[in-house]
N, C-alpha and C positions, 0 to 999 in steps of 0.2 A: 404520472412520473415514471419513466422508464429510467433504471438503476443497467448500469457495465461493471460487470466484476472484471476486476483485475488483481493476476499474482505474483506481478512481473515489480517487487520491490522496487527497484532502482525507477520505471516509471511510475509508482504512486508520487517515490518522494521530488521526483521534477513535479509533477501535476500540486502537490501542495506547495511546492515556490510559483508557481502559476498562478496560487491563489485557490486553486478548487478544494474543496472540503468532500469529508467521507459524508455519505447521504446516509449510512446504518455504519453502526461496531463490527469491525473487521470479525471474520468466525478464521477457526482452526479447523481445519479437514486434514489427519494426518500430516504429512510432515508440510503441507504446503497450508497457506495465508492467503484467504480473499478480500480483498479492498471492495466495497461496494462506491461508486461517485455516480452522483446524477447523471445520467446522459445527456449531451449537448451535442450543439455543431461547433461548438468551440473547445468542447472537450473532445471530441471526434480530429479537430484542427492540431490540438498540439500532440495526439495522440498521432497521427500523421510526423508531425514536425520531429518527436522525439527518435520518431523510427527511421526518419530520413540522415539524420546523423545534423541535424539544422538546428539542436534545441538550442539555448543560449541560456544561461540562468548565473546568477553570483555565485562562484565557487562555495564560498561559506554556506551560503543561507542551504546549495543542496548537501554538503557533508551534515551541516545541522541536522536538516528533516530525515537525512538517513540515520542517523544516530536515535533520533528521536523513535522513531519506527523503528529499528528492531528494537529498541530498548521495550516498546510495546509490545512486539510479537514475544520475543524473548520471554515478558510477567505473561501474556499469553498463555505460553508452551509451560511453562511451570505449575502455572497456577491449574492448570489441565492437568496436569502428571498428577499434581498431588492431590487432586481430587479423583484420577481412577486409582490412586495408590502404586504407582510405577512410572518409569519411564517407558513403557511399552504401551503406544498406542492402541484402541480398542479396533 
């Protein structure tokens, strides 16, 4: 199984109204957020499509998934701070 990271938020949360699922638990590296998804030709196709300015998706369901994702990055980045004891990345 070949894993595509991606940091680019606004394309995870179309990829998850597409239906594609994280293959592993997003990690934290400084201030940016990596998405691990299976790699496909179909994830390769929308991944195309979204850059082409072609995606189409139900306005709700993407504000949803964006909400839902940082609200995840968000406990993320916290839950990290208060475990090196600061807001200041290592």
């Amino acid at each position: 199984m070949t894993i595509r990271k991606i940091t680019e938020v606004n394309l995870v949360a179309y990829l998850k109204c597409k239906g594609f699922q994280e293959a592993e638990p997003p990690k934290v590296t400084g201030p940016f957020v990596t998405f691990y998804l299976e790699d496909s030709p179909e994830l390769k196709k929308e991944i195309e499509t979204y850059f082409s300015q072609k995606a189409l998706v139900e306005p709700m369901a993407m504000v949803e998934s964006l909400r839902l994702i940082k609200s995840k990055v968000g406990d993320m980045k916290r839950n990290r701070e208060s475990r090196s004891g600061g807001g200041q990345d290592e």
